[in-house]
Backbone as CSV, one residue per row, in Angstrom:
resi,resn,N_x,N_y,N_z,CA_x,CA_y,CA_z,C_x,C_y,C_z
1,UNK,90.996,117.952,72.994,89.744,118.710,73.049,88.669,117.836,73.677
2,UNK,87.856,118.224,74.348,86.551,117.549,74.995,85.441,117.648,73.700
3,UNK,84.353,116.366,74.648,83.819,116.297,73.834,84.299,114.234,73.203
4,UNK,84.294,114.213,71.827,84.429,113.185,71.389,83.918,112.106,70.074
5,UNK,83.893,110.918,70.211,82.417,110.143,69.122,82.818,108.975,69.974
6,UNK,81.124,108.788,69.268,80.678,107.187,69.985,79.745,106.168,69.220
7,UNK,80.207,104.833,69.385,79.860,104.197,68.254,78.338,103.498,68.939
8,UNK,77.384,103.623,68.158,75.961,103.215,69.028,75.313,101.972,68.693
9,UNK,75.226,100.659,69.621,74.172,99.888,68.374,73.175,100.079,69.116
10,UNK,71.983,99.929,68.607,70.196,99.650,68.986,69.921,98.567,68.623
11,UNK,69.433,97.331,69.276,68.829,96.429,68.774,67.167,96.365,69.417
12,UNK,65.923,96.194,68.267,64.896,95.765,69.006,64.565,94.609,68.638
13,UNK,63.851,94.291,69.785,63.628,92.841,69.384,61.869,92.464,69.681
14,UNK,61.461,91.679,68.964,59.753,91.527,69.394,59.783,90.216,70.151
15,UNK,58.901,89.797,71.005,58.509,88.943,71.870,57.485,88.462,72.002
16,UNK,56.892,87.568,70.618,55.499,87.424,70.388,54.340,86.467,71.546
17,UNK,55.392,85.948,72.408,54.628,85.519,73.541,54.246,86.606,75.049
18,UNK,54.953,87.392,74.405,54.788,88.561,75.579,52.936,89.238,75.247
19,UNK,52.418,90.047,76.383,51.459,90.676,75.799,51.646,91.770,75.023
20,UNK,50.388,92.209,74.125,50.438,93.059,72.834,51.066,94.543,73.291
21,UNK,51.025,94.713,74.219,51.553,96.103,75.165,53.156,96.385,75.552
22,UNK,53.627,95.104,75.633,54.808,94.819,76.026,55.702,93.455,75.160
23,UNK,55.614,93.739,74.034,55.786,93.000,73.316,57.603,93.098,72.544
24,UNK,57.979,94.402,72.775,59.058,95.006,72.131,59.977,95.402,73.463
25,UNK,61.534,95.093,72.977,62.590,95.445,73.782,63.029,95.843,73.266
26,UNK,64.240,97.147,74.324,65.778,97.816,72.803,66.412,97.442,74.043
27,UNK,67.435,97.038,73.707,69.148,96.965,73.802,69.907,97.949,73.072
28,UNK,71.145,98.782,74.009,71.797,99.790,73.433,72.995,99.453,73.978
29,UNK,73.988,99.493,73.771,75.301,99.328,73.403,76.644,100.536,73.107
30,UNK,76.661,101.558,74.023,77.187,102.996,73.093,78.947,102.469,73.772
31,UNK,79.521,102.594,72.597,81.207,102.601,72.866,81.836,103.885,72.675
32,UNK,82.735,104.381,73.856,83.664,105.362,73.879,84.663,105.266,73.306
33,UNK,85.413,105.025,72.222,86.466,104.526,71.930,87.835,105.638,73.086
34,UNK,87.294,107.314,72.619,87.701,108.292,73.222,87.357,109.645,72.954
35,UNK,87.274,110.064,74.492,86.242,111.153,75.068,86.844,112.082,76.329
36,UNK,87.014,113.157,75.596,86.757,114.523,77.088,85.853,114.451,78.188
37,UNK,85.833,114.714,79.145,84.585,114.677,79.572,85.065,115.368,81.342
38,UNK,84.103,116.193,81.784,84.570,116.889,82.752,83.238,116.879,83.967
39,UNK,83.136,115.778,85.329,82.306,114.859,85.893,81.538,116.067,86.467
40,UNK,80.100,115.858,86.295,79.391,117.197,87.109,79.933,117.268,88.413
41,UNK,80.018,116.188,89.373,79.729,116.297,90.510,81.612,116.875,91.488
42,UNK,82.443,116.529,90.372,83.999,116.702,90.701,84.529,116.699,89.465
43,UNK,84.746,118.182,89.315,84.376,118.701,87.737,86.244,118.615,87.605
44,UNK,87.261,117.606,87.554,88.210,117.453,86.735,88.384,116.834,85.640
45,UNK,89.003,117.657,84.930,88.877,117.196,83.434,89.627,115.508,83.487
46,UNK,89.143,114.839,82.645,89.373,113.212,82.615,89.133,112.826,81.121
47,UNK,89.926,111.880,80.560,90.040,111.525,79.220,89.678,110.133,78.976
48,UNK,88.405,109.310,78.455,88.174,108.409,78.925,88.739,107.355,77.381
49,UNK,89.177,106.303,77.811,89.704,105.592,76.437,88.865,104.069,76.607
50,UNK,88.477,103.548,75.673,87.431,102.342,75.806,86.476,102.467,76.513
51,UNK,85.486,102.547,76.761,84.730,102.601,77.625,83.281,102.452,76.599
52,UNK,82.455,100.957,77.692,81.526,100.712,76.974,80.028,100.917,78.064
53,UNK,78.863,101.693,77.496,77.778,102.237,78.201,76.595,100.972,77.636
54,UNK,76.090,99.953,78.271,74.942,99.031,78.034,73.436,99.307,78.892
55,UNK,72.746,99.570,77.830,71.014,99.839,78.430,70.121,98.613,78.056
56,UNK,69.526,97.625,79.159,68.990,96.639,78.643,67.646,97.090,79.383
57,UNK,66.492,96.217,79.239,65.478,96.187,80.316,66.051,95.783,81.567
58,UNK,66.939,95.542,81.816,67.270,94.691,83.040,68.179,95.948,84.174
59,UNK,69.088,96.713,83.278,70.546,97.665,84.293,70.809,98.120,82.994
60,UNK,71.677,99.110,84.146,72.510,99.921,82.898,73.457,99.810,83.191
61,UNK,74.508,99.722,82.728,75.932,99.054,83.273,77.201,100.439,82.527
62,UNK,77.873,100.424,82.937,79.356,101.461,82.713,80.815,100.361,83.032
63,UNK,81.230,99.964,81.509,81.975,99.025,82.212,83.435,99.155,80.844
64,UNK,84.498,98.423,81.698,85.587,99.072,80.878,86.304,99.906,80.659
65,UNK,87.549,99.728,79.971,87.952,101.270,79.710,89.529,101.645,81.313
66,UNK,89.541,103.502,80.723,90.226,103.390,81.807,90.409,105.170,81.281
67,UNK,90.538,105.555,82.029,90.291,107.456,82.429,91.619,107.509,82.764
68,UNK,92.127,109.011,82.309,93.551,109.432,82.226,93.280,110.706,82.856
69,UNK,93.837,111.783,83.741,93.826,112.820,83.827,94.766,113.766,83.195
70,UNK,94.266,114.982,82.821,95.268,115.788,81.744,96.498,115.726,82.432
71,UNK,96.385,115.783,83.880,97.772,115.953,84.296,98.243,115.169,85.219
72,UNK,97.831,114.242,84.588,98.728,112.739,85.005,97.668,111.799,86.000
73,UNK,97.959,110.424,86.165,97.309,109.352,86.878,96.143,108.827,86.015
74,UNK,96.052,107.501,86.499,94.804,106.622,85.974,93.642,106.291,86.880
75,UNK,92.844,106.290,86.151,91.366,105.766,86.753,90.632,104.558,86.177
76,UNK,89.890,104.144,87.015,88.583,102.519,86.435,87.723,103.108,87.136
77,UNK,86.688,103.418,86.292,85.232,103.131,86.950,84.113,102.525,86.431
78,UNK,83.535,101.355,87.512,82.152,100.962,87.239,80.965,101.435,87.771
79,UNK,79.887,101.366,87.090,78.199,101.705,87.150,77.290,100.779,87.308
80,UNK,76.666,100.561,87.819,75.721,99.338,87.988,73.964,99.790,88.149
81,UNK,73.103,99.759,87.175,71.643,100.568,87.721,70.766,99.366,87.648
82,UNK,70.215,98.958,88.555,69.555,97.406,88.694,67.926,98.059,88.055
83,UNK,67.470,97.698,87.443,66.465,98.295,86.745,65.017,97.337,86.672
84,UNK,65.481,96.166,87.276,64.202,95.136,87.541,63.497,95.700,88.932
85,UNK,64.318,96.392,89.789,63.397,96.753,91.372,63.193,98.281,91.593
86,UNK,62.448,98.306,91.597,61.642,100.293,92.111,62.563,100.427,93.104
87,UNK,62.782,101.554,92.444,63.703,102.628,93.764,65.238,102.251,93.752
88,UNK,65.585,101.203,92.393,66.656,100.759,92.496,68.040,102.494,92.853
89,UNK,68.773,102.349,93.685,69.982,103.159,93.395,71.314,102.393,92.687
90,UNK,71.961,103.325,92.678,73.058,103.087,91.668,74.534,102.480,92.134
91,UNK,75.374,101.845,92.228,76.808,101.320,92.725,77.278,101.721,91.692
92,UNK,78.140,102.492,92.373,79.592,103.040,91.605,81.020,102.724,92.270
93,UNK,81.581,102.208,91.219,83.007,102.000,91.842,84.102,102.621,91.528
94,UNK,85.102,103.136,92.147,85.858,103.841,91.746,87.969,103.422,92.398
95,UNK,88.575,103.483,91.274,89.632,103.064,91.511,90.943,103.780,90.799
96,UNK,91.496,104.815,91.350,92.581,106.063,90.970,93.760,105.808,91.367
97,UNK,94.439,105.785,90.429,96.448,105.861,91.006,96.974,106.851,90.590
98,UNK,97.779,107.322,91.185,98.944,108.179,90.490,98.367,109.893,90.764
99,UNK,97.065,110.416,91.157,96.675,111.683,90.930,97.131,112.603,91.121
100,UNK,97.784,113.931,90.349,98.949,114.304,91.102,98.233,115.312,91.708
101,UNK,98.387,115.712,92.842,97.875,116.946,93.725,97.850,118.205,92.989
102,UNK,97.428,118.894,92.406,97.821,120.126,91.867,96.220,121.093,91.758
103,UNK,96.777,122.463,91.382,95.179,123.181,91.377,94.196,122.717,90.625
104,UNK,94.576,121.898,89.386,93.101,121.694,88.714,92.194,120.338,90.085
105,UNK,92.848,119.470,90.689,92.285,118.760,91.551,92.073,119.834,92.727
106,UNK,92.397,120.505,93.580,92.034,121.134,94.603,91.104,122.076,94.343
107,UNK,90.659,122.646,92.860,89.620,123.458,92.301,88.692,122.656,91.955
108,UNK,88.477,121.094,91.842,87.528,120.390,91.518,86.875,119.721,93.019
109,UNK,87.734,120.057,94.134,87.222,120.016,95.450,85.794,120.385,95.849
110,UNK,84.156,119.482,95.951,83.306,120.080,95.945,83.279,121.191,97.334
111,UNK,82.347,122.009,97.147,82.675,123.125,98.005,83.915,124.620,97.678
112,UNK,84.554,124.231,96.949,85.759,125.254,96.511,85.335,126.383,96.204
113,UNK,84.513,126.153,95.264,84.311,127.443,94.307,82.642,127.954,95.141
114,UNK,82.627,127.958,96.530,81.446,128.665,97.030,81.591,130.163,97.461
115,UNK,81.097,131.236,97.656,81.233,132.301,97.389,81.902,132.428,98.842
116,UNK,83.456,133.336,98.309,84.398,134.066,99.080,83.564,135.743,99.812
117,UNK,83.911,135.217,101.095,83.454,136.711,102.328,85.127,137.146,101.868
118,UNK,84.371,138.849,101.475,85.490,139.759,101.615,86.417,140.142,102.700
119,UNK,85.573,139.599,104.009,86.533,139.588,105.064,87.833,138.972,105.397
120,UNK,88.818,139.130,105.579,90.647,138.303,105.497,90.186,137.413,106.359
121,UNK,89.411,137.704,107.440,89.818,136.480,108.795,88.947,135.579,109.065
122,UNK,87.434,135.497,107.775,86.774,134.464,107.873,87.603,133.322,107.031
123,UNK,87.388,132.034,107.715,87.782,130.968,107.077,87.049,130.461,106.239
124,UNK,87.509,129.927,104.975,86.763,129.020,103.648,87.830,127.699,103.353
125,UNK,87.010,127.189,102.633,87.927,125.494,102.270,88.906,126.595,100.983
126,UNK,88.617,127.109,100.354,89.304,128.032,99.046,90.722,128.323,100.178
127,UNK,90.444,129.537,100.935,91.282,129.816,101.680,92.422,128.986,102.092
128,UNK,91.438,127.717,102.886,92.776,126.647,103.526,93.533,126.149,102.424
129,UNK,92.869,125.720,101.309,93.659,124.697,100.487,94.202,125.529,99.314
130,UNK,93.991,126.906,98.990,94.654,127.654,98.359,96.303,127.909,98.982
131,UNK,95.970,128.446,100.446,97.292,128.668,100.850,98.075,127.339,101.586
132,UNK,97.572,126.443,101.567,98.769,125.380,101.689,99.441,124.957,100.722
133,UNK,99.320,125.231,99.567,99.936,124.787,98.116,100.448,123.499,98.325
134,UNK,99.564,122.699,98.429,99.927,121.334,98.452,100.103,120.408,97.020
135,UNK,101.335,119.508,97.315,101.853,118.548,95.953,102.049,117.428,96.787
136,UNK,102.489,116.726,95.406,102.263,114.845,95.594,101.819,113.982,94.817
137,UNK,101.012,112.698,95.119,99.909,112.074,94.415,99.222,111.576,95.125
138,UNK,97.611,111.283,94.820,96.668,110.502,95.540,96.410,109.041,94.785
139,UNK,96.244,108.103,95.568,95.871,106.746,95.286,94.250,106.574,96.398
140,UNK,93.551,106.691,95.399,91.796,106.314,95.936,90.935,105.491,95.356
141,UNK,90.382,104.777,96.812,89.407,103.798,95.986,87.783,104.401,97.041
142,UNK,87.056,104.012,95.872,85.708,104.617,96.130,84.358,104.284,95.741
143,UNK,83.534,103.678,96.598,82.232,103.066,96.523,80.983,103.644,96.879
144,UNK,80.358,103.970,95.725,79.340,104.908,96.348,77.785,103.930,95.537
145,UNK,76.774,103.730,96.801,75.696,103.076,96.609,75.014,103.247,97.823
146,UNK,73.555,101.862,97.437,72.550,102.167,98.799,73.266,101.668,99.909
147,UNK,72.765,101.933,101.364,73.017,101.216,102.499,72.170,100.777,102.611
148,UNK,71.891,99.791,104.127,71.188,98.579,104.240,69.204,99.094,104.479
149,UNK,69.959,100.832,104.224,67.889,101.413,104.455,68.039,102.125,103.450
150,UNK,69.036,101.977,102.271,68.144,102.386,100.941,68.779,103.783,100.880
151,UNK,69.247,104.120,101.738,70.366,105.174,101.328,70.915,105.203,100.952
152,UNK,71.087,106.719,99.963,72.915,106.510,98.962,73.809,106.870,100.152
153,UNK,75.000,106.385,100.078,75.802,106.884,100.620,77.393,106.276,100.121
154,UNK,78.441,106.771,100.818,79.478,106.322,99.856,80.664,106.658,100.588
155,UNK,81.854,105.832,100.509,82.843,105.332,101.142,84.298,105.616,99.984
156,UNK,84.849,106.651,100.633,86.339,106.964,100.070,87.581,106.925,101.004
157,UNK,88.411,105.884,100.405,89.909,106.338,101.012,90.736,106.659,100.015
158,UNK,91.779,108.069,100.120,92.524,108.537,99.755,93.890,108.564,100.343
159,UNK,94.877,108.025,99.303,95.987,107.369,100.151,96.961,108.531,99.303
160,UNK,97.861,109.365,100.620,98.478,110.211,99.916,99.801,110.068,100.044
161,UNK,100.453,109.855,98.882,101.762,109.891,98.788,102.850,110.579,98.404
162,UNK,104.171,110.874,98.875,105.196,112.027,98.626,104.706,113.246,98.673
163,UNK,103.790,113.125,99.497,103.190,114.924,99.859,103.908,115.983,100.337
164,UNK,103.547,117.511,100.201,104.232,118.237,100.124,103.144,119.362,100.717
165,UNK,103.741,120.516,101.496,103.106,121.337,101.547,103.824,122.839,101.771
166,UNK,103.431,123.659,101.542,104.499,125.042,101.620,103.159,126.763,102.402
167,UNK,103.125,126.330,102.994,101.590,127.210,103.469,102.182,128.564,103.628
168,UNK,101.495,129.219,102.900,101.971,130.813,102.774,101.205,131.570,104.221
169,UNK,102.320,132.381,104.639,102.102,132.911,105.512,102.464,134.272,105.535
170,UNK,101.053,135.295,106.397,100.776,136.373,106.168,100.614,136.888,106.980
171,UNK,101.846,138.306,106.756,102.607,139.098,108.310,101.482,139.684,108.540
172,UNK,101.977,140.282,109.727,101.208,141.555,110.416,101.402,142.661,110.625
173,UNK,102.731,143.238,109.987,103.269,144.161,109.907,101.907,145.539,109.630
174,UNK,100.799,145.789,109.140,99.903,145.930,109.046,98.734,145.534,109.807
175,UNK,98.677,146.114,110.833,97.610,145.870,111.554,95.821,145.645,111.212
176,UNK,96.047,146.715,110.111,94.422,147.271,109.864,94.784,146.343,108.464
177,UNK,95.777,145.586,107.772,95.675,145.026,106.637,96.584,143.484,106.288
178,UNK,95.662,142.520,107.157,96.933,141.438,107.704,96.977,140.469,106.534
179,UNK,96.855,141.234,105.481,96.992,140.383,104.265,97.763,141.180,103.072
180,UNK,98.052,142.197,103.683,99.143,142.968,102.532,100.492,142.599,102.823
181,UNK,101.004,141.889,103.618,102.567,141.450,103.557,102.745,139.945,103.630
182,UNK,103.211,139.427,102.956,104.127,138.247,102.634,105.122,138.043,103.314
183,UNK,105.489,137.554,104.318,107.075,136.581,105.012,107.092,135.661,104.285
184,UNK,108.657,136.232,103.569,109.299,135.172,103.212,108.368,134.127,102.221
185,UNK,109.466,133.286,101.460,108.728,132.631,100.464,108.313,131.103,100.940
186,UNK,108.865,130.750,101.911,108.718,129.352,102.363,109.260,128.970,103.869
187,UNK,107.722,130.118,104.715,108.785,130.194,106.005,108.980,128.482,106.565
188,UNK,107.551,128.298,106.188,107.158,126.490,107.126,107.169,125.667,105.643
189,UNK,107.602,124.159,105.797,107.333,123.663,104.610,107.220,122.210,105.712
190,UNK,106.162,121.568,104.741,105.809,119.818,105.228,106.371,119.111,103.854
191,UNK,107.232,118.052,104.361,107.833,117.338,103.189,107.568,115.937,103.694
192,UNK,107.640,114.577,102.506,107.568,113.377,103.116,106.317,112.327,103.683
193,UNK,105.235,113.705,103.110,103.747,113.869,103.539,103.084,112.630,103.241
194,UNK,102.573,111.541,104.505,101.932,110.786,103.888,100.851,110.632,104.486
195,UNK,99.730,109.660,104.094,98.690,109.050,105.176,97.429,108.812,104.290
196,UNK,96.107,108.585,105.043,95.168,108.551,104.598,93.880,109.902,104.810
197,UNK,93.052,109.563,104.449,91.508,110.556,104.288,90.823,109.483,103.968
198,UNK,89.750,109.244,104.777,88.928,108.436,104.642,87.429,109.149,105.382
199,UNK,86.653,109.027,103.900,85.291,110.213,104.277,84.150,109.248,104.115
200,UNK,83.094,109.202,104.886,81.917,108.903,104.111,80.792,109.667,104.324
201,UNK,79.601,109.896,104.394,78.543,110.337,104.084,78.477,111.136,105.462
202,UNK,79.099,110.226,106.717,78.360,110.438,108.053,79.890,111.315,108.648
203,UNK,81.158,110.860,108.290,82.272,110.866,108.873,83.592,111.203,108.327
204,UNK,84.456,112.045,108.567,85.898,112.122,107.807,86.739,111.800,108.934
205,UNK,87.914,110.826,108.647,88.700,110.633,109.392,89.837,110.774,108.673
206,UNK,91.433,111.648,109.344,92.555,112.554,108.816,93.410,111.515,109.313
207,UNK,94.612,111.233,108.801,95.808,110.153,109.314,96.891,110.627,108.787
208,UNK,97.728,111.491,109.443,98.644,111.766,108.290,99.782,112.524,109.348
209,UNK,100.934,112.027,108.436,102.374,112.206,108.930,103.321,113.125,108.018
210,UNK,103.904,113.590,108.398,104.710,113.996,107.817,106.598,114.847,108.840
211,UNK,107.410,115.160,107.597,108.345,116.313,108.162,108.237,117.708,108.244
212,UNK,108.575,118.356,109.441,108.005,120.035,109.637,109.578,120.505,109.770
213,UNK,109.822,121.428,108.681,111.218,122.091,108.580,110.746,123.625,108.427
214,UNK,111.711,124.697,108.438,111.788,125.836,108.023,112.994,126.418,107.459
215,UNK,112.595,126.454,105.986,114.341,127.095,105.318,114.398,128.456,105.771
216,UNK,113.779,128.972,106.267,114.346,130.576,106.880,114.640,130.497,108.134
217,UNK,114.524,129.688,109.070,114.934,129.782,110.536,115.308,128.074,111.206
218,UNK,116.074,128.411,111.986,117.193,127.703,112.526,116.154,126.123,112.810
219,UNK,115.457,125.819,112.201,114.405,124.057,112.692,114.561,123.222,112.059
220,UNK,115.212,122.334,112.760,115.687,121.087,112.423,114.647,120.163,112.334
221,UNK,114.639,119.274,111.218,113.324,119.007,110.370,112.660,117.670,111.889
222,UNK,111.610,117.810,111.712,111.230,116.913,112.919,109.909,116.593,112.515
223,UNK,109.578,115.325,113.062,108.591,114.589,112.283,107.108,115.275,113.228
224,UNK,105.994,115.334,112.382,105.041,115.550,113.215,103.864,114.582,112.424
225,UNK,102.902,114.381,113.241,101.099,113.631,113.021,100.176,114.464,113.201
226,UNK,99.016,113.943,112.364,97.701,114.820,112.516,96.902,113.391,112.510
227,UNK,95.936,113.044,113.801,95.034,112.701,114.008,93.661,112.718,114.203
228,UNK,92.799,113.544,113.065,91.146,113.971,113.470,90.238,113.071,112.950
C-alpha cells in the first residue's frame, strides 16, 4: 500500500553570539525506513526502502536508500538544494537497473495521458507507444540541475536491453473505418532490441538496433538500425 511512516528528529539549537534576530537554528532529519510513493513529475509507482531526507540552514539533501519498482528493477537517487546562495537550483541524480518495459512505465511517459483527437489518422505519443507493445528492460542514468547560465536542465541516457516489439497493425479492408480490422496477431515483430535514448532539455538522440522478422509471411529475420 502507498503511503507509509517516518521517523522525524528536530533539533534547535541557540547561538548566543549570533544577533537577537537570528539567534536560533532547526536541523531536521526525517527517515524513510519504507514508503509508497508515486513521483509527480513520472508518476510510476516506486517503493522506497531507507531513505534519509536532511534540512539544515545550509541544503537539503535526499540521500540513501534504494527504490524498487512494483514490477521489478532498482533505483538510487540523490538531491542536493544548496541553500547558502539565492536562486540556488537543485542536482538530482538518478541511477536505474533492471526497469522492465511494460504499461505502467509507458503510461508514466510524460506527455501520454494528453488528450486523444477522435480522429484514427492523427498521430499521438499514446498512439505510437500503445501500439508498439514494447518489452524488455531499461538501464538509466540521469542528472538533472543548473547549467553554466543558471538553467535547469537535465541529461538522460537510457540503455535498452532484450527489447522487444510487436506493433499492431491495422487493415484497410474498411475504407471509411481503418481501424475496425486487425491483421493477424503479430504480422511484424522486433526482437533482440537494443541501444540507447539519450534526451536532454535541447535534444533527443535514438541509437538502436535490432531483428525485423514476420511470423505470418515468408521474412527471414534480418537485422535493421534506427539512427535520429
Amino acid at each position: 500500500s502507498f503511503g507509509g511512516s517516518a521517523n522525524v528528529d528536530v533539533v534547535l539549537r541557540r547561538h548566543p553570539e549570533r544577533p537577537e534576530d537570528n539567534r536560533w537554528t532547526t536541523d531536521v532529519v526525517v527517515d524513510l525506513p519504507h514508503a509508497g510513493m508515486v513521483p509527480g513529475h513520472f508518476p510510476l509507482p516506486i517503493i522506497a526502502h531507507g531513505i534519509e531526507i536532511t534540512i539544515t540552514e545550509e541544503k537539503v539533501e535526499l540521500t540513501g536508500g534504494e527504490y524498487t519498482g512494483i514490477g521489478g528493477g532498482t533505483a538510487t537517487v540523490s538531491a542536493l538544494i544548496d541553500r547558502t546562495r539565492p536562486d540556488t537550483k537543485p542536482v538530482v541524480r538518478i541511477r536505474a537497473n533492471e526497469i522492465p518495459i511494460d504499461p505502467r512505465l509507458v503510461s508514466a511517459i510524460p506527455g501520454y495521458y494528453e488528450e486523444q483527437s477522435e480522429n484514427p489518422d492523427d498521430i499521438s505519443l499514446r498512439r505510437i507507444l500503445d501500439r508498439l507493445r514494447l518489452g524488455g528492460v531499461v538501464d538509466c542514468d540521469a542528472v538533472i540541475g543548473p547549467r553554466s547560465d543558471n538553467r535547469m536542465g537535465f541529461d538522460v541516457e537510457a540503455n535498452i536491453r532484450n527489447g522487444s516489439a510487436r506493433p499492431i497493425y491495422q487493415g484497410l479492408d474498411n475504407p471509411e473505418d481503418p481501424l475496425s480490422v486487425q491483421i493477424g496477431a503479430d504480422p511484424l515483430a522486433l526482437d533482440d532490441l537494443y541501444g540507447t535514448v539519450y534526451v536532454t532539455e535541447e535534444l533527443i538522440i535514438v541509437d538502436l538496433s535490432a531483428m525485423l522478422s514476420s511470423p505470418e509471411l515468408p521474412l527471414a529475420p534480418t537485422p535493421v538500425s534506427v539512427l535520429t
